[in-house]
NUDRENMI-934786 format. One line per field, with one value per residue: residue in three letters; x negated, y, z of N, C-alpha, C in turn. Coordinates in Angstrom, 3 decimals, decimal comma. Layout:
BEGIN
res	ALA|... $
npx	X|... $
npy	Y|... $
npz	Z|... $
capx	X|... $
capy	Y|... $
capz	Z|... $
cpx	X|... $
cpy	Y|... $
cpz	Z|... $
END
This chain:
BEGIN
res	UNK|UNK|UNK|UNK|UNK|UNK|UNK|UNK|UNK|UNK|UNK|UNK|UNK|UNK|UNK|UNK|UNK|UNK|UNK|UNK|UNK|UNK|UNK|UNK|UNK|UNK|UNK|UNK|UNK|UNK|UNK|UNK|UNK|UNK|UNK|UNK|UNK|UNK|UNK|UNK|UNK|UNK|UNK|UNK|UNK|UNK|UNK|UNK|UNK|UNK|UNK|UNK|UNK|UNK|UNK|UNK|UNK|UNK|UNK|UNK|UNK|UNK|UNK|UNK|UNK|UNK|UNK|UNK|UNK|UNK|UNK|UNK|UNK|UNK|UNK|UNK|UNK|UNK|UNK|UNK|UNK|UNK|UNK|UNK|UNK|UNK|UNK|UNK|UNK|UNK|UNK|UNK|UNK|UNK|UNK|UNK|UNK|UNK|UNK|UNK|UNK|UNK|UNK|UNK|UNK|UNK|UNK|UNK|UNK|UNK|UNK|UNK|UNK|UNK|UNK|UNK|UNK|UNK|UNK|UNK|UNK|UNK|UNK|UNK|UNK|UNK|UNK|UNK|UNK|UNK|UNK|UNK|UNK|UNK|UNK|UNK|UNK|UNK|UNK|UNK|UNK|UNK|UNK|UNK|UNK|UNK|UNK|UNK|UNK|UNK|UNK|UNK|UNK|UNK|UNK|UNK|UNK|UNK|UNK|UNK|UNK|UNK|UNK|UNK|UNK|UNK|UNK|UNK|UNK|UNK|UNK|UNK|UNK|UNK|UNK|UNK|UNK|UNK|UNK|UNK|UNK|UNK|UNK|UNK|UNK|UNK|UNK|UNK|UNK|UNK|UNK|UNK|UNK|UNK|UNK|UNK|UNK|UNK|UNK|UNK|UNK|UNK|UNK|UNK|UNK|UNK|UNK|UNK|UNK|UNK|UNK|UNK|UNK|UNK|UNK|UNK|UNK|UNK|UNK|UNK|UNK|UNK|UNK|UNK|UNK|UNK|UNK|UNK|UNK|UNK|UNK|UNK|UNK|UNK|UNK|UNK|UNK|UNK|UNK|UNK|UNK $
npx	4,305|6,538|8,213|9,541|11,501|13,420|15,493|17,856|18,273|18,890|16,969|14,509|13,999|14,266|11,859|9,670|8,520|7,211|5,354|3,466|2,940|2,162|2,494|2,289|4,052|7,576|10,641|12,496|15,106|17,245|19,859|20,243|19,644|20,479|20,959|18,156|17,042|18,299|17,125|14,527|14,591|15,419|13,887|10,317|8,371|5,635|5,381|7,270|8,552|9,372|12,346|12,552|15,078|18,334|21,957|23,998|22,278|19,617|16,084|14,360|15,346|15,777|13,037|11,870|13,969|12,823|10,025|10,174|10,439|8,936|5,988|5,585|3,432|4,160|5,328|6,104|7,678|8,508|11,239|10,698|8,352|6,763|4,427|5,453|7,085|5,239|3,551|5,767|6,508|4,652|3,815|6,158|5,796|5,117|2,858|1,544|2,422|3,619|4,322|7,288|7,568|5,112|1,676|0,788|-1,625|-2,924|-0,661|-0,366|-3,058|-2,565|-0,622|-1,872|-4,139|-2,314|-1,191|-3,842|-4,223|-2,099|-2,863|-5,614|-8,031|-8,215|-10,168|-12,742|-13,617|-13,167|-10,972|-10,627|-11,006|-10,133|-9,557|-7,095|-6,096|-5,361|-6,928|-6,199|-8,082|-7,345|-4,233|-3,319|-2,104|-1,381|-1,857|-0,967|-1,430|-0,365|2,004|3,402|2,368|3,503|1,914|1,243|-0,441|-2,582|-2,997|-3,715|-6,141|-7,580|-7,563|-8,965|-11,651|-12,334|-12,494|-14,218|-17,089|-16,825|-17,483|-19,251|-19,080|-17,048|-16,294|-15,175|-15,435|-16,022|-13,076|-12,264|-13,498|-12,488|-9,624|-9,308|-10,807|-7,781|-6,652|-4,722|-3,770|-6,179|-6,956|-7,683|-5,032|-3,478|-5,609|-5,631|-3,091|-2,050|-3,741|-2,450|-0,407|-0,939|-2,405|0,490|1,790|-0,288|-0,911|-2,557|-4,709|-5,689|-7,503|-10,257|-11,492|-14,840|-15,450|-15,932|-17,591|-15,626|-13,870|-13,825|-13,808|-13,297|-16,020|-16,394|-15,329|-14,949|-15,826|-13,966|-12,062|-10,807|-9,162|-9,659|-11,213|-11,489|-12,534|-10,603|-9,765|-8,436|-6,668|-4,532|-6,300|-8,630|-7,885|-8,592|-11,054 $
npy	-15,243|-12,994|-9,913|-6,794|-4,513|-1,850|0,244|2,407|3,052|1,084|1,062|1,265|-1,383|-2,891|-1,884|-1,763|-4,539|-4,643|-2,509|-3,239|-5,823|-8,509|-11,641|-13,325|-12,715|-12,698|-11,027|-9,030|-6,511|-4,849|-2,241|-0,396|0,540|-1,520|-4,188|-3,941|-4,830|-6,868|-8,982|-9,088|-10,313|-12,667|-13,684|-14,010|-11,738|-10,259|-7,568|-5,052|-2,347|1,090|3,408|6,402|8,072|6,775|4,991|5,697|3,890|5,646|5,574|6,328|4,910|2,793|1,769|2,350|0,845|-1,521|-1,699|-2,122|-5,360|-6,553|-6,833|-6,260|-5,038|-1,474|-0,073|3,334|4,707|7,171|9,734|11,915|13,844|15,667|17,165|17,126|15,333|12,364|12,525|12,421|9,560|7,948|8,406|6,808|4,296|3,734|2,076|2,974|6,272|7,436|9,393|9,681|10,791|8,080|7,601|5,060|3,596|4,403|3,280|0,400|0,083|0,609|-1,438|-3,967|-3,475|-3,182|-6,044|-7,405|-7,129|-8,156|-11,013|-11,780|-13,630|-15,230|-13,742|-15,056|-14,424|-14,228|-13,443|-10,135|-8,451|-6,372|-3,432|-4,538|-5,231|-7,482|-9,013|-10,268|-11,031|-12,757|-13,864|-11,111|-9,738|-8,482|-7,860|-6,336|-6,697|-9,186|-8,831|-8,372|-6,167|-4,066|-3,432|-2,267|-3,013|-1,616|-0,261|-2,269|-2,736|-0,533|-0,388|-2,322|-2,154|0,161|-1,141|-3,172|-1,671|-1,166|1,753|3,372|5,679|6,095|7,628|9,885|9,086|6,446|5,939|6,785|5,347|2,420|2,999|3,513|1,401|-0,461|0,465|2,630|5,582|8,276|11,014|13,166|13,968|11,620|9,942|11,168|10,803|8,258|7,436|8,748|7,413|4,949|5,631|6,587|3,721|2,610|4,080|6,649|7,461|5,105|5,794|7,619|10,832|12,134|14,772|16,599|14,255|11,736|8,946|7,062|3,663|3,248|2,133|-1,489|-4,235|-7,191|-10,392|-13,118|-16,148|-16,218|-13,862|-10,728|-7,672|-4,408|-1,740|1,092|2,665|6,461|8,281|11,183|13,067|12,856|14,597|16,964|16,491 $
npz	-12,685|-11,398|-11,305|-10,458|-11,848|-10,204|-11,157|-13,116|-15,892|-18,149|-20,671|-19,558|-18,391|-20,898|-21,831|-20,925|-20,430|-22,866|-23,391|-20,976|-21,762|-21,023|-21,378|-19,006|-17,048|-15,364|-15,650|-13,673|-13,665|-11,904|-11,297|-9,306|-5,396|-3,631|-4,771|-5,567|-3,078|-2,069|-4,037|-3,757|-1,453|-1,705|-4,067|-4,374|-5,342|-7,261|-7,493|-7,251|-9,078|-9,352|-9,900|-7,993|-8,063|-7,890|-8,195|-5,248|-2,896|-1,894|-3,541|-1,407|0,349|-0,118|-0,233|2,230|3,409|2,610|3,196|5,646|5,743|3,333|2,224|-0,099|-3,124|-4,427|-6,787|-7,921|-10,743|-11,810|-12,516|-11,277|-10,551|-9,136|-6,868|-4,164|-4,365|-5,001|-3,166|-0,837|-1,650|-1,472|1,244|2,966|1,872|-0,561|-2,986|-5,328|-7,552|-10,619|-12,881|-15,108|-18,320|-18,409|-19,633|-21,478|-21,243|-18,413|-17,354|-17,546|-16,447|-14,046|-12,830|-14,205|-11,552|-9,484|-9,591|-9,431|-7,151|-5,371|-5,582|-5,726|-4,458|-1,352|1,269|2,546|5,371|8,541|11,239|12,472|15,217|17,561|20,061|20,737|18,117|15,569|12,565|10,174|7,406|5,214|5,120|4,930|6,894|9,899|13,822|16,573|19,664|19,556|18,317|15,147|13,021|10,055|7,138|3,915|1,253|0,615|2,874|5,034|3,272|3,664|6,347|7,382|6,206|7,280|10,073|9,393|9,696|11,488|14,622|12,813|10,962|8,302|5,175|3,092|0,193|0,494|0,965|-1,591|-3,613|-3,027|-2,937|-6,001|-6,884|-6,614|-7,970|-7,041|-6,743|-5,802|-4,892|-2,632|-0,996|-1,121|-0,330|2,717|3,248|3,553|5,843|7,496|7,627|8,744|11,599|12,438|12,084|14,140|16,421|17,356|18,617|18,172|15,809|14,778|14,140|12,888|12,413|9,282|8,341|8,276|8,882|12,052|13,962|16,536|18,679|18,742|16,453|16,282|14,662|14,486|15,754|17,941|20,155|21,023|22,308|21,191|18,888|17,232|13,496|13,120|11,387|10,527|10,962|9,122|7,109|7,874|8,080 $
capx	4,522|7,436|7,884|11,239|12,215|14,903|15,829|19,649|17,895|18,381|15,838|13,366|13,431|13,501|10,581|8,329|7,021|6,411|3,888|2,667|2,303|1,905|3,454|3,069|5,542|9,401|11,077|13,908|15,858|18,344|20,043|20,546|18,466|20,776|20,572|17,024|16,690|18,704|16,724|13,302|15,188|15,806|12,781|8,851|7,494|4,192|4,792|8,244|8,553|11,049|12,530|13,523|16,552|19,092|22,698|23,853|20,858|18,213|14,969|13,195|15,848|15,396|11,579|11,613|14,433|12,022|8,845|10,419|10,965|8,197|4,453|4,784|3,215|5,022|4,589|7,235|7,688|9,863|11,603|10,795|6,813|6,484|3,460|5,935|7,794|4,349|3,540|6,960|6,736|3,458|4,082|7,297|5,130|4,662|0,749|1,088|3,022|3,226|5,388|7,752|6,659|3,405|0,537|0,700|-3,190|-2,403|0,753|-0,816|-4,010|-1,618|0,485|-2,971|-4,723|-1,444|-1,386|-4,894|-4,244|-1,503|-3,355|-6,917|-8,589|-8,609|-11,630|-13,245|-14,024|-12,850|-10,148|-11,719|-10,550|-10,763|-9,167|-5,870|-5,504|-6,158|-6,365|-6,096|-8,253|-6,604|-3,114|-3,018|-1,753|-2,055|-1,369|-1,063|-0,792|0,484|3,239|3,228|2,557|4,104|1,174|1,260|-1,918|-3,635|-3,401|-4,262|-7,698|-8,451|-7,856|-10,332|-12,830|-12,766|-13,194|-15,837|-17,909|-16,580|-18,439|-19,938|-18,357|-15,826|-16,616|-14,127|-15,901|-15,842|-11,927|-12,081|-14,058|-11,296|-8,218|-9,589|-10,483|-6,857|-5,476|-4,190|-4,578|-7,592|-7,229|-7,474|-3,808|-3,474|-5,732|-4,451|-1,165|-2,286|-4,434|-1,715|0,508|-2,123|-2,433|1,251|1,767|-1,096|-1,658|-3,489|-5,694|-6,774|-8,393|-10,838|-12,537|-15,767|-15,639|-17,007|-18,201|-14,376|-12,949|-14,164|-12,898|-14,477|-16,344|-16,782|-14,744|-15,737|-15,293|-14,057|-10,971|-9,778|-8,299|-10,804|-10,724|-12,569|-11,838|-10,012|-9,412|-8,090|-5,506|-4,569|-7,380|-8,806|-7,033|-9,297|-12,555 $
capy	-14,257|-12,294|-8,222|-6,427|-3,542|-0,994|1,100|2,445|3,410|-0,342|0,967|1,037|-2,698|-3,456|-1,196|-1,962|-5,481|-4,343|-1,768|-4,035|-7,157|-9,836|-12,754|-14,471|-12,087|-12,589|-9,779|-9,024|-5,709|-4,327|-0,802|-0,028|-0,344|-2,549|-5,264|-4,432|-5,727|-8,602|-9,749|-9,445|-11,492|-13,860|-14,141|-14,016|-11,106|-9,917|-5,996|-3,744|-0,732|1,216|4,702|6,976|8,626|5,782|5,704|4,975|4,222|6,280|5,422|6,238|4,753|1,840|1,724|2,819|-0,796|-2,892|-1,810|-2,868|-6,517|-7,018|-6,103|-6,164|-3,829|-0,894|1,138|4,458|4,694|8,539|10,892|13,308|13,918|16,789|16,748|16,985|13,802|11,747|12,479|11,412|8,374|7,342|8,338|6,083|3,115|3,320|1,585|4,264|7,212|7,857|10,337|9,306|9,329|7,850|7,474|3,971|2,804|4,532|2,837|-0,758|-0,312|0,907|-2,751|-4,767|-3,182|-3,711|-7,301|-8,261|-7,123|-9,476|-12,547|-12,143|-14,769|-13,924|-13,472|-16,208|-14,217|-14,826|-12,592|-9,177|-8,238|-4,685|-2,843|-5,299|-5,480|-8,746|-8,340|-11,900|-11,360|-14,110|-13,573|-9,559|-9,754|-7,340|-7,561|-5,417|-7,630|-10,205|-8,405|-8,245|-4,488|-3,962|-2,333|-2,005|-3,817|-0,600|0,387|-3,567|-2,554|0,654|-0,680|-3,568|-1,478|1,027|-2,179|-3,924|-0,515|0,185|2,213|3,817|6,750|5,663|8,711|10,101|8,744|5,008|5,570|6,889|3,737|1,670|2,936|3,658|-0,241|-1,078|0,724|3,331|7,172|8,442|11,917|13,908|13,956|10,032|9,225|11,209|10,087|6,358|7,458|9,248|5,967|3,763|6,499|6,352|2,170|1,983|4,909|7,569|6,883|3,820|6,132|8,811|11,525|12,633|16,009|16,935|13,274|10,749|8,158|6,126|2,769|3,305|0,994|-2,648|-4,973|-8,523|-11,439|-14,275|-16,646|-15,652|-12,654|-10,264|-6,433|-3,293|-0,392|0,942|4,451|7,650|9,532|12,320|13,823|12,793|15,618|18,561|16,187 $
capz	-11,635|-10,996|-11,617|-10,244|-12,131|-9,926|-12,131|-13,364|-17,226|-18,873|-21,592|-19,024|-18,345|-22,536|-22,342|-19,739|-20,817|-24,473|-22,729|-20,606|-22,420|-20,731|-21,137|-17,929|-16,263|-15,310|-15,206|-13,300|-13,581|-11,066|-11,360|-7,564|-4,508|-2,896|-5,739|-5,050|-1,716|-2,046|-5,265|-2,906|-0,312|-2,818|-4,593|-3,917|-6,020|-6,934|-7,848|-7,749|-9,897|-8,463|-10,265|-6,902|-8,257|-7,956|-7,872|-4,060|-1,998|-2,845|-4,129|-0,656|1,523|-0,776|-0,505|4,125|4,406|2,271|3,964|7,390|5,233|2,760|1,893|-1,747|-3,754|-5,037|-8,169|-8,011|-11,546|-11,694|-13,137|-10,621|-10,761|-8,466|-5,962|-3,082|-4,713|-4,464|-1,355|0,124|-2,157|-0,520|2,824|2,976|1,477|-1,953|-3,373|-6,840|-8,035|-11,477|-13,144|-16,333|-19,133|-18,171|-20,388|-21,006|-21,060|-17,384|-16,307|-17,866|-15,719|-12,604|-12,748|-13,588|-10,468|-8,214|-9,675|-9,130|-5,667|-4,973|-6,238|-5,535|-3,722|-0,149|1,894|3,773|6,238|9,677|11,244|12,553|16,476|18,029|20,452|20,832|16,902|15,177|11,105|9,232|5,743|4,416|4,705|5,116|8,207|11,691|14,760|17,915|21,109|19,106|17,347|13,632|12,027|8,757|6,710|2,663|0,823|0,550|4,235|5,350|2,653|4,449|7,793|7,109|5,940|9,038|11,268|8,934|9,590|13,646|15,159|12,013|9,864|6,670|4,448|1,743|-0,929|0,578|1,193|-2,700|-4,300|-2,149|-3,432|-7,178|-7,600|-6,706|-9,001|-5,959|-6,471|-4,746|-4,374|-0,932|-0,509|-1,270|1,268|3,900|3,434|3,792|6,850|8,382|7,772|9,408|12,449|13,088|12,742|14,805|16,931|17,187|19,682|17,585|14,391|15,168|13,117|12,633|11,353|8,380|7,574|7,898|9,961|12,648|14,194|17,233|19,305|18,104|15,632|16,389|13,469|15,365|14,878|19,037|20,518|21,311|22,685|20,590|18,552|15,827|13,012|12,905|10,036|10,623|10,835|8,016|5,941|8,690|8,416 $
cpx	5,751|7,130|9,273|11,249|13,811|14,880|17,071|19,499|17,811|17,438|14,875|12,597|13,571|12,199|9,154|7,786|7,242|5,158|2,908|2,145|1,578|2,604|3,699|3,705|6,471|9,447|12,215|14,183|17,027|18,657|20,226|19,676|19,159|21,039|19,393|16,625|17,387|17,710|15,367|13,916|15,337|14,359|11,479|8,394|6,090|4,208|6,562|7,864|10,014|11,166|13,277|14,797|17,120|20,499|23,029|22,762|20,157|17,344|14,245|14,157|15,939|14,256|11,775|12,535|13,267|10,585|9,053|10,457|9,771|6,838|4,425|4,571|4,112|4,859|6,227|6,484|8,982|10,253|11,219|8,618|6,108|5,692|4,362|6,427|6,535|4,078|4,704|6,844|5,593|2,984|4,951|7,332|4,947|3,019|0,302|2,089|3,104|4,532|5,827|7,339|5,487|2,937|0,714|-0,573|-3,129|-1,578|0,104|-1,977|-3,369|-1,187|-1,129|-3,445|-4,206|-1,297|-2,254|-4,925|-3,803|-2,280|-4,609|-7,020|-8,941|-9,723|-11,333|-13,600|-13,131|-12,362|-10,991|-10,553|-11,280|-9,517|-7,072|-5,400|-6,035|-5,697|-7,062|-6,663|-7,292|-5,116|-2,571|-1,971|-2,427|-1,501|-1,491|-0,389|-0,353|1,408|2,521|3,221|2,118|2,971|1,386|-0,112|-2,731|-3,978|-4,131|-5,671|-8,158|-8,770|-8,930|-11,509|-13,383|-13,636|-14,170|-17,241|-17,604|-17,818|-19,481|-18,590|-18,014|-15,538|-15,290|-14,512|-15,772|-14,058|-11,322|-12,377|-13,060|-10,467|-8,330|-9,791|-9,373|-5,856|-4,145|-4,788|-5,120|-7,640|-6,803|-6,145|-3,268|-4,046|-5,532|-3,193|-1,141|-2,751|-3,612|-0,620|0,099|-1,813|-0,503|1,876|1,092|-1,457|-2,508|-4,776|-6,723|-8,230|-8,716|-11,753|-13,464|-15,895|-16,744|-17,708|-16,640|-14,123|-13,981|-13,686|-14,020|-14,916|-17,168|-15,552|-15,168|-15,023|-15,033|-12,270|-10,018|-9,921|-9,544|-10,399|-11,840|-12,085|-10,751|-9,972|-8,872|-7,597|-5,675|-5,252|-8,420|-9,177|-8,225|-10,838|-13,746 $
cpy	-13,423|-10,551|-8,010|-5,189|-2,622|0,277|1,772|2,688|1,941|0,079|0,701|-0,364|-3,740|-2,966|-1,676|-3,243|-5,737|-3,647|-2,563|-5,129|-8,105|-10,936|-14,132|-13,841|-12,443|-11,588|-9,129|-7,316|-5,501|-2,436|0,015|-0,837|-1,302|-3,767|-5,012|-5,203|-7,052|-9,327|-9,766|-9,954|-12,574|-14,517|-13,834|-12,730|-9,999|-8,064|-5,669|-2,208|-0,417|3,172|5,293|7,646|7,223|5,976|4,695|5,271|4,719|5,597|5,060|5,803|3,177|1,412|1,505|1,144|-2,024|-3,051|-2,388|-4,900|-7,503|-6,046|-5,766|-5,101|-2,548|0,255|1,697|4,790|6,228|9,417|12,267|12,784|14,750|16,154|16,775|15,469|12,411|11,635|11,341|9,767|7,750|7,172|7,467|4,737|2,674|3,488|2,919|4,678|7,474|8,351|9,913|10,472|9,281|7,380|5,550|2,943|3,047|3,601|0,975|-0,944|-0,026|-0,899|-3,428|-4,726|-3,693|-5,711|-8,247|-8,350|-7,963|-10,354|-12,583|-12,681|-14,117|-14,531|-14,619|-15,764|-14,204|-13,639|-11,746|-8,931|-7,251|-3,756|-2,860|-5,201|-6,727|-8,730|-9,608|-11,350|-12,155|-13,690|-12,174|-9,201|-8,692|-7,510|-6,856|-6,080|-8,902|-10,047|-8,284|-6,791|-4,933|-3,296|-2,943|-2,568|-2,901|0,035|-0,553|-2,867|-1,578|0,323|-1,547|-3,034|-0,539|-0,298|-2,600|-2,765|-0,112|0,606|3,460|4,681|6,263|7,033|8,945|9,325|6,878|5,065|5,520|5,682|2,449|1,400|2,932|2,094|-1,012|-0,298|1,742|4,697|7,507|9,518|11,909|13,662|12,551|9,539|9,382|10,880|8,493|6,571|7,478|7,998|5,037|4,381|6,347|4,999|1,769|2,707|5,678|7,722|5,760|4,452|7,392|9,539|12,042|13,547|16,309|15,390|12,173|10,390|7,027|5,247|2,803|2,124|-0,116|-3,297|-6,820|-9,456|-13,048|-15,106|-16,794|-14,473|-11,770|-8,527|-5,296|-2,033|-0,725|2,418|5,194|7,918|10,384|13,797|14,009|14,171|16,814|17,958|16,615 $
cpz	-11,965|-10,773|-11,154|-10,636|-11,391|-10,440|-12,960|-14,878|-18,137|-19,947|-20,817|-18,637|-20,021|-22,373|-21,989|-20,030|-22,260|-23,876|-21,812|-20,877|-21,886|-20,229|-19,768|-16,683|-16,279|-14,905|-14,822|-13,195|-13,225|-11,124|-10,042|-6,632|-3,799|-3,651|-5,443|-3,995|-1,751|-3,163|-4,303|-1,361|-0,937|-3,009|-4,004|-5,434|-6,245|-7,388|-8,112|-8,406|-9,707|-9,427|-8,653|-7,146|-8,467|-7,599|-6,649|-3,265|-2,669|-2,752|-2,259|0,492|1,401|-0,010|1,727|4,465|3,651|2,683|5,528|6,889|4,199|2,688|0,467|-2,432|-4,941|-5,993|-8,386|-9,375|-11,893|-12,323|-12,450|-10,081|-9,871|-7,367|-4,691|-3,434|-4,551|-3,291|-0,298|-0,433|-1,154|0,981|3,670|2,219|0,215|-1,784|-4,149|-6,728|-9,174|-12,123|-14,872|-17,480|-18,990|-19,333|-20,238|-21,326|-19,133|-17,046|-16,744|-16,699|-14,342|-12,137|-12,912|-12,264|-9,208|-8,609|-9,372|-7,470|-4,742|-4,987|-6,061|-4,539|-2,469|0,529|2,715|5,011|7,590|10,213|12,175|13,947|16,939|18,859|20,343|19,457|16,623|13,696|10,726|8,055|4,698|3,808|5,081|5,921|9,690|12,598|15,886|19,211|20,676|18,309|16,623|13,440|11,015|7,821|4,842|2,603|1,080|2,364|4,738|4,464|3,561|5,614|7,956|6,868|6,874|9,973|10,791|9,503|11,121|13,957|14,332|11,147|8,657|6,277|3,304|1,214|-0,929|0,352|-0,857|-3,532|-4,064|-3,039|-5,197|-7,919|-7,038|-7,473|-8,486|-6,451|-5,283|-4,674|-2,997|-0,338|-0,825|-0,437|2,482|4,889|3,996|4,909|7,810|8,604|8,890|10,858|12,837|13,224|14,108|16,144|17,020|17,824|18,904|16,430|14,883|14,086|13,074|11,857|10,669|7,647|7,221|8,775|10,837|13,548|15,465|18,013|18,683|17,595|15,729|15,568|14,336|15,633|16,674|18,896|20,883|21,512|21,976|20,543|17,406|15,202|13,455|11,986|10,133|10,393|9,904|6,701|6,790|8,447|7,222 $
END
């Protein structure tokens, strides 16, 4: 498997697979985001780690052209740690956040988590239809009418999990269990941010909240391999519920 280091600190890509250790990585390191994007035009990879200070394109202007381009999972690896700097990172499609120098039993179980994510065996289950979306298990895929929406692994998980449950309340604590076994920060302001992502891909109209208990996909979700008309979540709101 394949790892892309963007990063302008060449220690950081000596560094990073001593800490991580495992040898069935390649590891490519680029110092600028526009060597980034061409190198994930190029290649197929299973996890970028991206530092946002970069020289040139920035970090998050980096991160906003490769979410219009790819799904792959993205671990902001930063010099700049500040709870406003997360936020934006995650709002603008980063999976994790983690602030330099990370703890590295942390930053090891960060990259497993986003790795198993890539590569786990996808669900047999039969694509889920609701309220003109159609969400492929398989190949983490969405659509709206037919068009493709762009969603990050972790939003594709949440969104799946609203619909598996339409009709029924998706509680903090489910959205927490979620993001915590991918290796995704799970506080309040982590899932918001993902909600509120979801809520403007998808509409607002689609994700509704149940104050005081979470999110609901309203309606029905039907498992079935045609087109089919239901519900769908709420964001936004999330953050007041």
């Amino acid at each position: 498997m394949r790892v892309l280091i963007v990063d302008p600190d060449p220690g950081v890509g000596r560094t990073l697979p001593t800490v991580i250790g495992n040898d069935t990585i390649r590891w490519t390191t680029v110092a600028n985001g526009s060597a980034g994007l061409e190198a994930t035009r190029k290649n197929d990879y299973a996890l970028v780690i991206l530092e946002v200070v970069l020289p040139g394109m920035s970090g998050a202007t980096f991160l906003t052209q490769l979410r219009r381009e790819n799904a792959v999972p993205v671990l902001v690896l930063s010099s700049r740690g500040a709870q406003i700097d997360r936020a934006i990172g995650l709002e603008i499609g980063a999976d994790a956040y983690l602030a330099k120098p990370a703890d590295p039993t942390e930053l090891r179980a960060q990259v497993g988590a986003l790795l198993r994510r890539k590569y786990r065996r996808p669900s047999p289950t039969a694509p889920l239809a609701g309220a003109g979306l159609k969400l492929y298990p398989g190949s983490y895929r969405v659509t709206d009418g037919g068009k493709t929406v762009h969603l990050t692994s972790l939003e594709f998980d949440l969104l799946a999990l609203m619909m598996r449950n339409a009709g029924s309340a998706v509680t903090r604590d489910d959205f927490a269990r979620l993001a915590h076994g991918r290796g995704a920060a799970s506080g309040e302001r982590a899932l918001d941010t993902h909600v509120r992502n979801l809520r403007r891909k998808l509409g607002s109209a689609r994700i509704r909240t149940k104050h005081g208990v979470g999110y609901v996909f309203p309606g029905t979700a039907v498992e079935t391999p045609t087109d089919a008309t239901a519900g769908v979540l709420d964001p936004d709101e999330l953050a007041h519920g």
